[in-house]
C-alpha positions in Angstrom: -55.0 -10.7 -11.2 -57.7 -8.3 -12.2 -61.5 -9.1 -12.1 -61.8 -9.4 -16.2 -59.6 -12.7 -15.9 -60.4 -13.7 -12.8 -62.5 -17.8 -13.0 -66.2 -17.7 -11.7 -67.5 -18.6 -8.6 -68.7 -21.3 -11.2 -65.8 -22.3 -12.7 -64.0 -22.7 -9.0 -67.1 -25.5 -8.3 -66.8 -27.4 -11.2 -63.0 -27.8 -10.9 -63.8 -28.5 -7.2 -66.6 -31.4 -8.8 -63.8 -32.6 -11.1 -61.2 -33.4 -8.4 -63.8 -35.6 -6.4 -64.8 -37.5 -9.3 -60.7 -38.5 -10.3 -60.4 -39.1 -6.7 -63.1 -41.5 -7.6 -62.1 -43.1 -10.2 -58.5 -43.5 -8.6 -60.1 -45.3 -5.8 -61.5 -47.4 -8.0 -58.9 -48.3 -10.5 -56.6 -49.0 -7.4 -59.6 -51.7 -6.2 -59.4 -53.7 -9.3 -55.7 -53.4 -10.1 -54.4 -56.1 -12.0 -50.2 -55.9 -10.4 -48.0 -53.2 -9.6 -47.9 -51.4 -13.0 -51.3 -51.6 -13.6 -51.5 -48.7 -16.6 -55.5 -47.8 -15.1 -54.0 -46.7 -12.1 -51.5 -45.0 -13.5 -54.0 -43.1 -16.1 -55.8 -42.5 -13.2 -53.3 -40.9 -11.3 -52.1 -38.9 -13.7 -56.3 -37.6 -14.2 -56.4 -36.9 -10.7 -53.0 -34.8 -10.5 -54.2 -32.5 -13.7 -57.8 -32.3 -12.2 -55.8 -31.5 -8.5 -53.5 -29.1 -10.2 -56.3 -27.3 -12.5 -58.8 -26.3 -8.8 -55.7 -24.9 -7.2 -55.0 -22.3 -10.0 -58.5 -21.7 -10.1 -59.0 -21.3 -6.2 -55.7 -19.3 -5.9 -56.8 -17.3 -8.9 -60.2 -16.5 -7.5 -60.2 -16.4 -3.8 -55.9 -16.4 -3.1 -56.3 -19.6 -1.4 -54.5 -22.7 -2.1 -55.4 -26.8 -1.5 -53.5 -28.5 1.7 -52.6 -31.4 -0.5 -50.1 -31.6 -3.5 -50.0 -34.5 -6.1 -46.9 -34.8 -8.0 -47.8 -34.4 -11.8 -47.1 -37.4 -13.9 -45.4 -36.1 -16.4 -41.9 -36.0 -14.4 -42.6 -40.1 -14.1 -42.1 -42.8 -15.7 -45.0 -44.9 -17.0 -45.5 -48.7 -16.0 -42.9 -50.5 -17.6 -43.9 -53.4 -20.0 -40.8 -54.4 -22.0 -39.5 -58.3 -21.3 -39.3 -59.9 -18.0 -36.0 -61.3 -19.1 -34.8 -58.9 -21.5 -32.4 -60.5 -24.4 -30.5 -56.7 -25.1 -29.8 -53.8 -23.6 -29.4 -50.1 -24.7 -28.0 -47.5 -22.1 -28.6 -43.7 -23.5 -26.1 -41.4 -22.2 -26.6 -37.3 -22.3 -24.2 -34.9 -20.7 -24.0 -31.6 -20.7 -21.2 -29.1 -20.5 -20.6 -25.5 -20.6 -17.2 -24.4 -22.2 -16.0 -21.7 -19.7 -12.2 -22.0 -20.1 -11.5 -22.0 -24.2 -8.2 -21.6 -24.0 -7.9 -24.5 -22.0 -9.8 -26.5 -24.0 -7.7 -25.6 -27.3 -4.0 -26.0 -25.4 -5.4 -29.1 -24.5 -6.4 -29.7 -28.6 -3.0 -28.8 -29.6 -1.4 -31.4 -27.0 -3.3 -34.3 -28.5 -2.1 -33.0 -32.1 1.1 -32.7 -31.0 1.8 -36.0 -29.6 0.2 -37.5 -32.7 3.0 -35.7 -35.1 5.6 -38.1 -33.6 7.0 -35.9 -30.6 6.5 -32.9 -32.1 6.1 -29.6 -29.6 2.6 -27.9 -29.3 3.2 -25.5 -31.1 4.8 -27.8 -34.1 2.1 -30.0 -33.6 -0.4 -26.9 -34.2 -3.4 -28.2 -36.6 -5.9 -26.2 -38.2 -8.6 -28.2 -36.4 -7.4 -27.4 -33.4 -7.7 -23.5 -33.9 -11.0 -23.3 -33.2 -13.7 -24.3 -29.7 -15.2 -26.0 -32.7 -12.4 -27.9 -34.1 -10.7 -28.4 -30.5 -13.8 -30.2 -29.0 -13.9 -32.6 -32.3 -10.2 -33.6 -31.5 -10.7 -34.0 -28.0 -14.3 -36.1 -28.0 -12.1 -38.1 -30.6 -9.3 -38.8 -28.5 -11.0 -39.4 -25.0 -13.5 -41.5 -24.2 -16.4 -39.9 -23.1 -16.2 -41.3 -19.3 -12.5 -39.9 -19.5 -13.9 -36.3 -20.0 -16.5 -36.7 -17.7 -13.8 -37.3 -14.9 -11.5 -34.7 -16.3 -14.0 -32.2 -17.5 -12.1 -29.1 -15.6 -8.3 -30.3 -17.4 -10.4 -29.6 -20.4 -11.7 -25.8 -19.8 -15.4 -27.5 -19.3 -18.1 -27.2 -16.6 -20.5 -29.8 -16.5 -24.2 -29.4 -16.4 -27.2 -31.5 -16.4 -26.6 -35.6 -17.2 -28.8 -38.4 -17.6 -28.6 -42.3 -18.2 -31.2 -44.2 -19.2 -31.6 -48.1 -19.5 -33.7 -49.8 -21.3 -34.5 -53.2 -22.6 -35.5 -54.6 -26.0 -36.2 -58.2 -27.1 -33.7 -58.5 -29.7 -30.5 -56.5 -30.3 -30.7 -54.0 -32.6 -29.7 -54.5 -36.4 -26.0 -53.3 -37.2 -26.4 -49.2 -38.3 -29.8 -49.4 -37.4 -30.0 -46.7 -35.2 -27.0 -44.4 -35.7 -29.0 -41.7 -37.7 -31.3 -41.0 -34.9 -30.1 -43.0 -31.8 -32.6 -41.2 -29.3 -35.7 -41.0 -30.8 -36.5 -44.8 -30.6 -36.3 -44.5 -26.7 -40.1 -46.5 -25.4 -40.5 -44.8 -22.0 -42.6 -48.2 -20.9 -39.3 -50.3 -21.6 -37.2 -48.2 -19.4 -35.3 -50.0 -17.0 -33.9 -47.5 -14.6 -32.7 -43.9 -15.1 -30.2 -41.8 -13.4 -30.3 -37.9 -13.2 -27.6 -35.6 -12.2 -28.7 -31.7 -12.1 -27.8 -28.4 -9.8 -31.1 -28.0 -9.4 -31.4 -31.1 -7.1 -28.4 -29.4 -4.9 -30.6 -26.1 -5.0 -33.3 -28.0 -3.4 -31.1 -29.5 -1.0 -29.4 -26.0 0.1 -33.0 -24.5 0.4 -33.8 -27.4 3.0 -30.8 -26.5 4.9 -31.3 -23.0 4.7 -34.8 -23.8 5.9 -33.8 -26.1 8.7 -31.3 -23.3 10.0 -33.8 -20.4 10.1 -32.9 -17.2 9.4 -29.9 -15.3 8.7 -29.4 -14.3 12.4 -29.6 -17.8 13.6 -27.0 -19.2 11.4 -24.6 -16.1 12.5 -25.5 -17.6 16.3 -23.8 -20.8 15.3 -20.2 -21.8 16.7 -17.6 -21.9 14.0 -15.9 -25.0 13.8 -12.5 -25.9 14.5 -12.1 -21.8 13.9 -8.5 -21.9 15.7 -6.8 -24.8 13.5 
């Protein structure tokens, strides 16, 4: 970074100043905490990560050095929940992603589910307009299968999947009939979620760059004795 955008001396000290008084009032919002999602220690926290995070941009940025310590930002959390202790309804939000990477899979597939519904019909009988199209084939499929089903046979349908995500979360009352089919995620209250469940490569990316770093370099890992090499 050049010296025109490099922070002060000044600048450095003050972030330095702010850290020790979040740290303060962390302390202290953790002495009087009311119970285990007390929402002034959580506010807290979150202060003292963004004050934490802000002086070790601004100390690598001025002097290339960084903080000993890391505070994981509160953002990627949840806050303290504060729906019902016995909730009376549930709703569970589902998101999957999936990369089409075999189309022509994914339509011979289309064309077998329109086949079978024109009373025995071959594939190619069978053959629909909808079906003609990634568009149109995915809109026959996601009709026919349940969603679980494609999840377990994602490959039989030309598809790769990606990210996924479940959330739970509890309400007092069930939802009126229709109520929330025009825009069924944006009710989601983060403080009523139950539990969540996240599938994504990037947690195996993390776990093959622990291995990697528990192995040690290339030339060690070369060292290592195949296994079972002769069976």
């Amino acid at each position: 970074m050049s010296d025109a955008v490099q922070p002060t001396a000044a600048e450095v000290r003050a972030a330095a100043e702010a850290v020790k008084t979040a740290l303060d009032r962390h302390l202290a919002a953790v002495e009087r905490r009311t119970g285990d999602d007390d929402p002034d220690v959580y506010e807290a926290f979150n202060e003292l990560a963004a004050a934490a995070e802000e002086y070790d941009e601004l100390l690598y940025d001025r002097y290339d050095e960084v903080t000993p310590f890391e505070i994981p930002g509160g953002d990627d959390t949840l806050p303290p929940y504060t729906g019902p202790e016995e909730p009376n309804a549930l709703s569970v939000v589902i998101r999957r992603d999936y990369a089409v990477v075999e189309p022509q899979r994914l339509l011979a597939q289309a064309r077998r589910v329109e086949a079978v519904e024109e009373d025995g019909a071959t594939a190619d009988e069978g053959f629909d307009a909808a079906a003609g199209t990634v568009h149109g084939a995915l809109g026959v499929l996601f009709g026919e299968f349940e969603p679980d089903e494609i999840a377990t046979r994602h490959k039989e349908f030309g598809l790769e999947e990606g990210d996924s995500t479940l959330w739970v979360t509890a309400a007092d009352e069930p939802a009126e009939p229709g109520e929330w089919l025009e825009t069924p995620f944006e009710s989601i209250d983060p403080q009523r979620v139950v539990c969540r469940f996240d599938v994504s490569a990037v947690f195996d990316e993390e776990s093959d760059d622990d291995l990697d770093d528990d192995l040690g370099s290339d030339d060690e890992v070369d060292s290592l004795d195949p296994l079972d090499a002769d069976r």
